[in-house]
C-alpha positions as CSV (number, residue, x, y, z in Angstrom):
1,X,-59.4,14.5,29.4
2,X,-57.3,12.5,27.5
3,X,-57.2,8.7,26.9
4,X,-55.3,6.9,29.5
5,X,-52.0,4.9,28.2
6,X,-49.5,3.0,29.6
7,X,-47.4,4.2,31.5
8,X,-43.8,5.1,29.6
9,X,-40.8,7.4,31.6
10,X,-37.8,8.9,30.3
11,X,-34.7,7.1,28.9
12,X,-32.5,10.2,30.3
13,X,-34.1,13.4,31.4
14,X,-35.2,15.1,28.6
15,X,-35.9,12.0,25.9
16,X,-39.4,11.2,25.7
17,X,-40.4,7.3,24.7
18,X,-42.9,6.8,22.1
19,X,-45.9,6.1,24.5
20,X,-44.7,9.4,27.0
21,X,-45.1,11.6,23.0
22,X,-48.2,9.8,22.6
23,X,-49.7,11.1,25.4
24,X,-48.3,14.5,25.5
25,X,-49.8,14.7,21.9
26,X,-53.1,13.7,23.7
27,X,-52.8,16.7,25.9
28,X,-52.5,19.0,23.1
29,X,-55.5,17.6,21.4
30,X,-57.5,17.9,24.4
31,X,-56.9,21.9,24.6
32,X,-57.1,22.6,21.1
33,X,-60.8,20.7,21.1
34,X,-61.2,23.2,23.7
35,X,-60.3,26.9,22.2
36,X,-61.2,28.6,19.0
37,X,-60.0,29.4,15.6
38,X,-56.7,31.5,16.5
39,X,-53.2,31.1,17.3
40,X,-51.8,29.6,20.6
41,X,-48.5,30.9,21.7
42,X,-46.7,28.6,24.2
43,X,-43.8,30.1,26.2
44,X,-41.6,27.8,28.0
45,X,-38.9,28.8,31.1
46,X,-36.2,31.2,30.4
47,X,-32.9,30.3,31.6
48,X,-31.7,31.8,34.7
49,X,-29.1,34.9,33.8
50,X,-26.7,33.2,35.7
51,X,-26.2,29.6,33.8
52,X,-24.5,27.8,37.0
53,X,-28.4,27.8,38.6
54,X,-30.6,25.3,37.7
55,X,-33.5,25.4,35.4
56,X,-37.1,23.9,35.6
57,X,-39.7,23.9,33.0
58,X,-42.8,25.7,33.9
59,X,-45.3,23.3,34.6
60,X,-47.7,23.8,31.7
61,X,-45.3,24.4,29.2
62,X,-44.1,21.4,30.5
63,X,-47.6,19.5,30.3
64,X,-48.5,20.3,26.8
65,X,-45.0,19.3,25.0
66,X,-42.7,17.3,27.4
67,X,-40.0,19.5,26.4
68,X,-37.3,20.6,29.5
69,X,-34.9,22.8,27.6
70,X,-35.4,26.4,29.1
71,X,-36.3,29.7,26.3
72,X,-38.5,27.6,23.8
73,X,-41.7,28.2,22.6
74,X,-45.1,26.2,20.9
75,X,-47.1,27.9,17.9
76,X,-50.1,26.2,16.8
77,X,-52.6,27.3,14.2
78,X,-55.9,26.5,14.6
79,X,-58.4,27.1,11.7
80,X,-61.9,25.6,10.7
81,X,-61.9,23.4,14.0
82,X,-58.2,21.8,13.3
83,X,-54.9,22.7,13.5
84,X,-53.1,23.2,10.5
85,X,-49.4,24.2,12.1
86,X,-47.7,23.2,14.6
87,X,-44.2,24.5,15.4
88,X,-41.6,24.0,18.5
89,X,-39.2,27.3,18.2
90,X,-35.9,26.0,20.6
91,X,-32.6,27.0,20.8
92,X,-29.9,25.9,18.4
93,X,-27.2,23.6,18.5
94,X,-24.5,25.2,19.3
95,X,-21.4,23.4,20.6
96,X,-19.7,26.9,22.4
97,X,-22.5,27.2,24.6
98,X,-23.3,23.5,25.1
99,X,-19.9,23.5,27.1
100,X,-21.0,25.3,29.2
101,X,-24.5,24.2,29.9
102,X,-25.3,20.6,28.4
103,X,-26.4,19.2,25.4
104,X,-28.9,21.3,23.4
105,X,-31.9,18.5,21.0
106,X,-31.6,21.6,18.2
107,X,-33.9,22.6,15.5
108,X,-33.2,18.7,14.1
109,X,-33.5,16.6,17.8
110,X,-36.8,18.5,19.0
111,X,-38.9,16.6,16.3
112,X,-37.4,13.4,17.6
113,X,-38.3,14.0,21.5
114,X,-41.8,15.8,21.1
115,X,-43.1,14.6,17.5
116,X,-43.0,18.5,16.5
117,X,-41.4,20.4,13.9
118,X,-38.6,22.8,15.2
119,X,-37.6,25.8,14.4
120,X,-34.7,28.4,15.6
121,X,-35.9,30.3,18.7
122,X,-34.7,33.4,16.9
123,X,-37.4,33.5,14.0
124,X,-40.0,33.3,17.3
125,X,-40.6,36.9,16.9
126,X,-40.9,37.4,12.9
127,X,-43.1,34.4,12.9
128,X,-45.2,36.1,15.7
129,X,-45.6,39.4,13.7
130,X,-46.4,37.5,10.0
131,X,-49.3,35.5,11.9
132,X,-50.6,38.4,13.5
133,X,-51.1,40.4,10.1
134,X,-53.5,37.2,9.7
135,X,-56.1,38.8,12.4
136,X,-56.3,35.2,13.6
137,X,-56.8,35.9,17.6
138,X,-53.6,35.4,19.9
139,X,-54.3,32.7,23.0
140,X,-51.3,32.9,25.0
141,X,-50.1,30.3,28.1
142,X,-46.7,31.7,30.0
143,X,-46.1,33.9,32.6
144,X,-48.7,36.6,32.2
145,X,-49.6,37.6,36.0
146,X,-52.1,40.2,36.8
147,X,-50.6,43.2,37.6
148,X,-52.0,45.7,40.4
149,X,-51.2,49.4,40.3
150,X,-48.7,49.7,43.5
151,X,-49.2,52.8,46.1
152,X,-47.1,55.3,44.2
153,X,-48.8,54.3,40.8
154,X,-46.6,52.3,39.6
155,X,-47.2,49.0,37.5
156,X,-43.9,46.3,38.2
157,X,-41.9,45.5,35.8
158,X,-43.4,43.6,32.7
159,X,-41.7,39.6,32.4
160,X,-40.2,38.4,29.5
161,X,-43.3,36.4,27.9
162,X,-44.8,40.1,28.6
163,X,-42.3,42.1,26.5
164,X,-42.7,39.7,23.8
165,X,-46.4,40.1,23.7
166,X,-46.2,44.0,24.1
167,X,-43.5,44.2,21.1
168,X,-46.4,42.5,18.8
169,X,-49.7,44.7,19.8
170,X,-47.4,47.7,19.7
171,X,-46.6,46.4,15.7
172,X,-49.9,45.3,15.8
173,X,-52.4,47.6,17.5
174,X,-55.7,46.0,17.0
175,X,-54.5,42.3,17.5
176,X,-56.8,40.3,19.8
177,X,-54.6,38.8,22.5
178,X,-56.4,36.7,26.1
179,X,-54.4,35.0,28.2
180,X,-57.7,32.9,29.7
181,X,-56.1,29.5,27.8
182,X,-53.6,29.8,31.1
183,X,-56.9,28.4,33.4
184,X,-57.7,25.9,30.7
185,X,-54.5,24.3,30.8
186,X,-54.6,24.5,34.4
187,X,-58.0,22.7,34.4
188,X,-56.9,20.3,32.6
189,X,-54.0,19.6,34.5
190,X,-56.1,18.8,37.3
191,X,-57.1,15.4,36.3
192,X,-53.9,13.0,36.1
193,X,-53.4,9.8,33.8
194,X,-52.7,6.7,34.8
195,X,-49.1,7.8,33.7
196,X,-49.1,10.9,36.0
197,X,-50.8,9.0,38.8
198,X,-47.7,6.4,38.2
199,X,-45.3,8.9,38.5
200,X,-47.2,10.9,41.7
201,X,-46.9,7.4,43.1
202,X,-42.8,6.5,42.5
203,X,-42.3,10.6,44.1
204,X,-44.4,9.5,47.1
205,X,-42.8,6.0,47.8
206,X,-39.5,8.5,47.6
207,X,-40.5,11.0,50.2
208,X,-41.8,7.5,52.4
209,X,-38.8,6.0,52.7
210,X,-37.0,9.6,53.8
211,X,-39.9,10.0,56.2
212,X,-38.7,6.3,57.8
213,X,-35.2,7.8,57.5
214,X,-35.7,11.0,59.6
215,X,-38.5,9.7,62.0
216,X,-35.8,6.8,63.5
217,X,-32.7,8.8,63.1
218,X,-34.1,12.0,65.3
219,X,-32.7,12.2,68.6
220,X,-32.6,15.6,70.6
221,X,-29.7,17.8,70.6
222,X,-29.6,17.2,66.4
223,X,-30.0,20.4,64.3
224,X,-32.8,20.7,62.2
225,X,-30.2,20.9,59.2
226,X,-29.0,17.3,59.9
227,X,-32.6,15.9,59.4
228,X,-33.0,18.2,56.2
229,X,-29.6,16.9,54.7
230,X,-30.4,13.2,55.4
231,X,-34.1,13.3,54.1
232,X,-33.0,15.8,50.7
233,X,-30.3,12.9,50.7
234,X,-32.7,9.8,50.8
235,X,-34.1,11.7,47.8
236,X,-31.2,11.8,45.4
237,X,-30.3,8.4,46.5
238,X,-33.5,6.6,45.4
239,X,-33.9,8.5,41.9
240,X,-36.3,11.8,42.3
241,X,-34.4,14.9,40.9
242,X,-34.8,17.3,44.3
243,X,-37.1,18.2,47.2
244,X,-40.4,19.7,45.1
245,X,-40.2,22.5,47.9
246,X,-38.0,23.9,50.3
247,X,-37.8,21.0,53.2
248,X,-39.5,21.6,56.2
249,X,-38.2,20.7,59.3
250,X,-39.3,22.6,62.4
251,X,-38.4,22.1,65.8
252,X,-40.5,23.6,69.4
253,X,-41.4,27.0,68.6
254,X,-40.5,26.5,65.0
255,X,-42.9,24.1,64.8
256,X,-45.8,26.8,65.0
257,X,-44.6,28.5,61.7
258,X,-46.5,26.8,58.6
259,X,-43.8,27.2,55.6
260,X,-40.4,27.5,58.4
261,X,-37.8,26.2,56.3
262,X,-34.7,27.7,57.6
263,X,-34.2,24.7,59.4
264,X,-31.1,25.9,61.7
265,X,-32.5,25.3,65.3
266,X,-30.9,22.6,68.0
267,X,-33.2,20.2,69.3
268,X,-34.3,20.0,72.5
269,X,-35.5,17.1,73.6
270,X,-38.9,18.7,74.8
271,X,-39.7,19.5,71.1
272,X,-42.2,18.5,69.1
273,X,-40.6,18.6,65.6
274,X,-42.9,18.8,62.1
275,X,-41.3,17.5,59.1
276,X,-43.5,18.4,56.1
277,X,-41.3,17.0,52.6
278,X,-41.8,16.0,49.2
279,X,-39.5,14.3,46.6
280,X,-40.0,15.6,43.3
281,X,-39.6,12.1,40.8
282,X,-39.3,13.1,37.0
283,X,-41.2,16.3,38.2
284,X,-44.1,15.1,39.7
285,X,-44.7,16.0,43.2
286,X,-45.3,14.5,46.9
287,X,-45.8,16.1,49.8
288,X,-45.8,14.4,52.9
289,X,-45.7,15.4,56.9
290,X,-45.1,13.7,59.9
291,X,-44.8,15.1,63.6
292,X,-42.3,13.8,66.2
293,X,-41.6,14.1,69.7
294,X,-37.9,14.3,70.0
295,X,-38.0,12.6,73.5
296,X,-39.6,9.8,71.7
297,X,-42.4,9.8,73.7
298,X,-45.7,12.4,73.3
299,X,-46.0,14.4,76.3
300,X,-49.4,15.0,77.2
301,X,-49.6,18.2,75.9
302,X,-48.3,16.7,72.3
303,X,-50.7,14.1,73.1
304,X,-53.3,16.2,73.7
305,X,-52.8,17.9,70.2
306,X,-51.8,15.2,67.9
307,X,-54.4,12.7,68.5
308,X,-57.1,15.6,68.0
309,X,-54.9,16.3,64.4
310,X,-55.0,12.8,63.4
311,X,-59.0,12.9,64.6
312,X,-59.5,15.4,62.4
313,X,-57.5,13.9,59.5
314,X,-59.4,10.3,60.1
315,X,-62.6,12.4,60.0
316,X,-61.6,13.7,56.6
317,X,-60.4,10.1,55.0
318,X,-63.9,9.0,55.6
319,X,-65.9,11.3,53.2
320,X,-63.1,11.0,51.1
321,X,-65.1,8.6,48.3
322,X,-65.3,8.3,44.6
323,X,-68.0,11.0,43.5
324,X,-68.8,12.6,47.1
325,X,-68.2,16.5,47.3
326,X,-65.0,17.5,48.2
327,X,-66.3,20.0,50.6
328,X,-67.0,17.5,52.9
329,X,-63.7,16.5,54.1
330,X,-63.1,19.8,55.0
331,X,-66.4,20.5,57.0
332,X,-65.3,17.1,59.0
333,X,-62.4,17.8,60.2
334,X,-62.9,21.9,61.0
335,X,-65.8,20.5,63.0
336,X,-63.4,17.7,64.8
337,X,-61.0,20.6,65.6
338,X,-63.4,22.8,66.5
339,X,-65.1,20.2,69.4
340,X,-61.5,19.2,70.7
341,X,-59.8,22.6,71.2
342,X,-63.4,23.7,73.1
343,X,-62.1,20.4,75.1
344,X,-58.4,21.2,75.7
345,X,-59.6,24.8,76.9
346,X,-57.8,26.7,73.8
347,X,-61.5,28.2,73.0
348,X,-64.0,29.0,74.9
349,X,-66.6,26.6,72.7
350,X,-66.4,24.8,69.2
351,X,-69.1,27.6,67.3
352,X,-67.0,30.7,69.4
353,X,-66.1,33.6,67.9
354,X,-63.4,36.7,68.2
355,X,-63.2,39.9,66.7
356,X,-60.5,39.3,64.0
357,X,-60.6,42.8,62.5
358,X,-61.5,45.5,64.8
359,X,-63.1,49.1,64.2
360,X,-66.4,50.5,65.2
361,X,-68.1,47.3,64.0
362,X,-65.2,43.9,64.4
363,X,-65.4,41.4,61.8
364,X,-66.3,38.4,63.5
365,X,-63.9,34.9,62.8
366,X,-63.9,31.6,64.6
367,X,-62.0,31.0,67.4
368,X,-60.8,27.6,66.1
369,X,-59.1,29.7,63.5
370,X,-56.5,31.0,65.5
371,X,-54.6,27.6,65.8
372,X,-55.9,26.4,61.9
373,X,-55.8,29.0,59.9
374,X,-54.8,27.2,56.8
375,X,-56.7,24.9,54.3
376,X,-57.1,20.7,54.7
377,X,-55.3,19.8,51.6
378,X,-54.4,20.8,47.9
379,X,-53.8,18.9,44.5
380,X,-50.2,17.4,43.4
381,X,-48.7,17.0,40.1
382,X,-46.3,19.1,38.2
383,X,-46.0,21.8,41.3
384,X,-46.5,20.3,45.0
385,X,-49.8,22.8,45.0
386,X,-50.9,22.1,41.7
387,X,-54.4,22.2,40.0
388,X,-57.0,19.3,41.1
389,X,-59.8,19.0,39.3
390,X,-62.3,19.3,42.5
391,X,-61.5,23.0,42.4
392,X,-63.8,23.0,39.2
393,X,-66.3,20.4,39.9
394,X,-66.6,20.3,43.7
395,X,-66.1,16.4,43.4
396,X,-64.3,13.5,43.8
397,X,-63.1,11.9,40.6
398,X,-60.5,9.6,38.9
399,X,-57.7,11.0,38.5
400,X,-57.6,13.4,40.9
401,X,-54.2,13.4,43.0
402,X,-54.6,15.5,46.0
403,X,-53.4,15.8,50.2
404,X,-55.3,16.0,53.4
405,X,-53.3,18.1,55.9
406,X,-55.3,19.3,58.7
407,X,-53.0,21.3,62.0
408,X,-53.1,22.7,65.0
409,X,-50.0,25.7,66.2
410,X,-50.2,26.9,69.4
411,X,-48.5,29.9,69.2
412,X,-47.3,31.4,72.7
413,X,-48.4,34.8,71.3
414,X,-51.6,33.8,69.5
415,X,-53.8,35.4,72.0
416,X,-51.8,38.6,71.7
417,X,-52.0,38.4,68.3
418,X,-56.3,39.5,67.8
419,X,-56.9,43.0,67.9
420,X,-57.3,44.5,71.0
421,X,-60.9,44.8,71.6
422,X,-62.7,44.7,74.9
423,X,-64.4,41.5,73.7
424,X,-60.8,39.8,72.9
425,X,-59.2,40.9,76.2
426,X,-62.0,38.9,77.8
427,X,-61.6,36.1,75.4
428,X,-57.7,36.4,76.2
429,X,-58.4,36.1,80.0
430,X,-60.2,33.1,79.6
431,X,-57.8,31.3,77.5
432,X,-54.2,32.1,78.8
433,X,-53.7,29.0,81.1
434,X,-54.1,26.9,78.7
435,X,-52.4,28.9,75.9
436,X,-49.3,28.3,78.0
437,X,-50.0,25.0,78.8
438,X,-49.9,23.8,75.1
439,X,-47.8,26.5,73.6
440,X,-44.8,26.2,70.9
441,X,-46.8,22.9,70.4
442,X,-47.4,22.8,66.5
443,X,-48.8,19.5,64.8
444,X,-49.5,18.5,61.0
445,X,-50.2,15.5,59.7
446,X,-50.1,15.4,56.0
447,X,-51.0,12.4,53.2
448,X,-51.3,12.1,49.8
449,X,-53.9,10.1,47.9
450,X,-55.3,9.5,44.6
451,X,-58.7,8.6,42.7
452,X,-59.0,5.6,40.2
453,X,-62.1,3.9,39.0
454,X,-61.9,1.7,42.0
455,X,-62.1,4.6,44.6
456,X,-59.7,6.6,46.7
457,X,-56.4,5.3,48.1
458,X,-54.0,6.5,50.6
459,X,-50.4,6.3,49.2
460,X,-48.5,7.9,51.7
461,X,-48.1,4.7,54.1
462,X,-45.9,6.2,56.6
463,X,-46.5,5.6,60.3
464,X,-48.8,8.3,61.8
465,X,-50.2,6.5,64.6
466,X,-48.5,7.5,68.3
467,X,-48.0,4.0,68.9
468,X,-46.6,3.5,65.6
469,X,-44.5,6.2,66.2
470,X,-42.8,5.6,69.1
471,X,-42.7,2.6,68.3
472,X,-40.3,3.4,65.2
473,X,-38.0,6.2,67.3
474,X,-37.4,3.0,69.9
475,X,-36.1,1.2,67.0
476,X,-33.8,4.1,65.9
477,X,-31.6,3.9,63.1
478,X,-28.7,2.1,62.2
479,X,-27.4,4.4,59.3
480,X,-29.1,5.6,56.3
481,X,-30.8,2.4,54.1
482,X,-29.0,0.6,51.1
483,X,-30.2,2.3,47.5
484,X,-33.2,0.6,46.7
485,X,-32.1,-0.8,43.3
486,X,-35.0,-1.5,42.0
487,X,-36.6,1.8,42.6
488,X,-33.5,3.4,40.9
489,X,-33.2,1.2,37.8
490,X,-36.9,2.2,37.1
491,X,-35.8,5.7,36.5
492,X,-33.5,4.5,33.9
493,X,-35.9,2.8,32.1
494,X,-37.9,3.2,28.6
C-alpha cells in the first residue's frame, strides 16, 4: 500500500514528527492513485454537544491526515490523474473556547502538524458549493450509513456529514456524489506499516502486562469491578490512552455472555471468570482474553472446556502462515470444537444438526453452534475490530494485524433456547445431563498476531496454558507493578 518507514510517534498527542507526516502523506497518495478525477470530501469527528466528554477521531479521518482535533475536514482536487488542491478546513484559534477545551493548531498550526494548507472550518460549506458548480464528481469518506426504511416508514434521522451533503445536492441537484471511497479507505486500512504494526505491538505489550495484573490478583469473593479498575489502571499507568473497548470481565454465569461488560458481579469461588481487554496505545488497538478459575484450580468441568478452547485455538495457529488462506484457521478449529463437544456429550455428534428456525420446513444449523456462535478472530488497528486485509484477498499477508479467538458458553438455558420442534425436544432430551453438568461454564481464549516478511508471530505472550495458569494465581500478587519507565518514556518520544 504505501512504502514502509521508520517508525516515528507523537511528541504530545496531536503533533506529528516529520517521519509520522511522511507517512500519513503516503496514505493519501495511495487512495488518490486509487479514485478518479473528482473531489474527495473528508469529514473528521464532531465534538460531542456536551464538551466535558471526550473526543476520538474517527478512524479513517484519522488514517488519511493524522489530525485528532474533532469538526475538521480534508478537500482534495484531483484532476488529469494528480491532485492539484489540497486543503485541511479546522477550527480557529480561538482563546475563549480553548479554555474551556484545550489548545486549538488553527488555520496557521494545521500546516505545521499534517503538511496541509488550513483553512477556517466555516468557509467548509461555500468552498463545497463553488467546487460543485465545477461538475467535478463528489467522493465522500465520513459517516454516511445506509439507511433502511423502519416499520412505520420512517427513515432516522440524517448525521451531520449527511446534512452537509444534502445542503449541497439540494443547491446542486445534478451533482454526482458516492460514498464507495469509505470501503477503499477501509481496504486500505487493512494492511498495517511497520509503523502501525509498531504501535499494535507497544498497545499489546500494554494489555499483557494488565493481563499478569488481573490473572495473579483474582481471588474469589472480589467484584468484577475491582479486576476492571486494576486492569483499565495498568493501562493509564504504562502509557496507552484508554481501554479500546468497554473492559470485559465476566464471572460464572456472566461468563456465557460474549460482550458482558457491566462487570458488577461478586466472585464465587466456583467461577470461571473471562477477561477479554485491550489497551488502546496512541490509538491503535489490542485485544486480548484470558479465562480463570477463581478457585485457582480448573475444575473438571472448566477443564473439560478450556483445554478443548485452547485445542481449537492451537489448531488454528497452525495454518496460520505467510500466504496460506485465511479460511483455514477457521475450518480448524470449528472442526476441533465440533469433535470435542460430540466428546463432552453437549451434541449428539460433531456433523449434528438442530432446527434453528422453525416453520413447516426448519432451517437446519449445526449443533456445535449453539455454544460458538461467534467468529475465530478479526483484524486490529485504529478500532479493536478494524479492517484486515484477508477480508479482501482471503490470505495471509504482511502487514496484516489480526486475533484468533475461538469459545465455548454453556448456557444453562441454551437447550431451551432452539425453537421448539419435535426434532429439538428430542435433541434437548438427549443433551440435558450434560448441559447441566457444564453449564454457566464460558471459555475464550483470545491472541493477537501480526504478518511481516518473515511470517506470522504471536504477540500476545500471556500465559494460556492450565499449568501456566495456575501456576501464576499460586504466585498471587503482591500489589500492582512499578511503571515500566521505559515503556512510558517511549510515549514521550519523537
Amino acid at each position: 500500500m504505501i512504502r514502509r518507514l521508520t517508525l516515528a510517534v507523537l511528541l504530545v498527542p496531536g503533533v506529528l514528527a516529520a517521519q509520522s507526516r511522511q507517512e500519513f502523506a503516503a496514505r493519501r497518495m495511495a487512495l488518490e492513485a486509487r479514485i478518479p478525477d473528482g473531489v474527495l470530501v473528508v469529514l473528521g469527528g464532531h465534538e460531542p454537544p456536551q464538551d466535558f466528554l471526550a473526543f476520538y477521531q474517527t478512524p479513517s479521518f484519522y488514517y488519511l491526515t493524522g489530525f485528532k482535533e474533532p469538526d475538521a475536514a480534508l478537500v482534495m482536487v484531483k484532476k488529469g490523474a494528480q491532485i492539484v488542491s489540497s486543503t485541511m478546513f479546522v477550527r480557529p484559534k480561538l482563546p475563549s473556547r480553548e479554555v474551556w477545551t484545550g489548545t486549538r493548531a488553527g488555520v496557521e498550526g494545521v500546516y505545521t502538524q499534517t503538511g496541509i494548507r488550513g483553512r477556517p472550518i466555516t468557509e467548509l460549506g461555500p468552498t463545497l458549493d463553488s467546487l460543485a458548480r465545477t461538475g467535478y464528481p463528489f467522493q465522500l469518506v465520513g459517516d454516511f450509513p445506509s439507511h433502511e426504511v423502519g416499520d412505520a416508514g420512517t427513515v432516522p434521522n440524517l448525521t451531520s456529514d449527511e446534512q452537509l451533503m444534502e445542503w449541497v445536492k439540494r443547491r446542486h441537484p445534478t451533482l454526482a456524489v458516492t460514498t464507495s471511497v469509505n470501503d477503499l479507505v477501509e481496504r486500505l486500512r487493512g494492511t498495517k506499516s511497520p509503523a502501525e504494526l509498531a504501535l499494535i505491538r507497544q498497545a499489546v505489550d500494554i494489555t499483557v502486562r494488565a493481563q499478569h495484573e488481573a490473572i495473579s490478583s483474582l481471588k474469589d469473593g472480589m467484584n468484577e469491578f475491582e479486576l476492571q479498575a486494576l486492569i483499565e489502571y495498568t493501562f493509564r499507568r504504562n502509557g496507552a490512552d484508554r481501554p479500546s473497548f468497554s473492559t470485559i470481565v465476566g464471572s460464572g454465569p456472566n461468563s456465557t455472555t460474549l460482550h458482558y461488560n457491566a462487570d458488577d458481579r461478586f466472585i464465587d469461588i466456583n467461577d470461571l471468570v473471562v477477561m477479554d481487554i485491550g489497551a488502546s496505545y496512541k490509538g491503535y488497538a489490542a485485544d486480548v482474553t484470558r479465562t480463570v478459575p477463581a478457585s485457582g484450580h480448573f475444575s473438571r468441568s472448566q477443564r473439560d472446556i478450556y483445554q478443548l478452547v485452547r485445542d481449537a485455538q492451537a489448531a488454528a495457529e497452525r495454518q496460520a502462515k505467510l500466504g496460506a488462506p485465511a479460511r483455514a484457521m477457521n475450518d480448524s478449529a470449528a472442526t476441533v470444537l465440533a469433535t470435542g463437544l460430540a466428546k463432552l456429550g453437549l451434541i449428539e455428534s460433531p456433523t449434528a444438526m438442530y432446527d434453528c428456525r422453525g416453520g413447516p420446513s426448519p432451517t437446519q444449523c449445526p449443533q456445535y453452534q449453539l455454544y460458538y456462535m461467534h467468529g475465530l478472530g478479526h483484524g486490529i488497528g485504529l478500532e479493536v475490530h478494524d479492517p484486515e486485509q484477508y477480508y479482501y484477498t482471503a490470505k495471509l499477508a504482511p502487514g496484516s494485524a489480526f486475533t484468533i479467538e475461538p469459545g465455548i458458553y454453556v448456557r444453562e438455558h441454551v437447550l431451551d433456547e432452539m425453537p421448539d420442534t419435535p426434532r429439538n425436544r428430542e435433541i434437548a432430551a438427549k443433551l440435558r445431563t450434560m448441559v447441566a453438568f457444564y453449564k454457566n461454564v464460558g471459555v475464550r481464549i483470545e491472541d493477537d498476531y501480526v504478518v511481516t516478511d518473515a511470517g506470522v508471530e504471536w504477540i500476545s505472550k500471556a500465559p494460556r496454558e492450565i499449568a501456566e495458569l495456575e501456576a501464576l494465581m499460586k504466585e498471587g500478587s503482591a500489589g500492582p507493578a512499578k511503571r515500566d519507565a521505559a515503556l512510558v518514556d517511549r510515549y514521550r518520544e519523537k
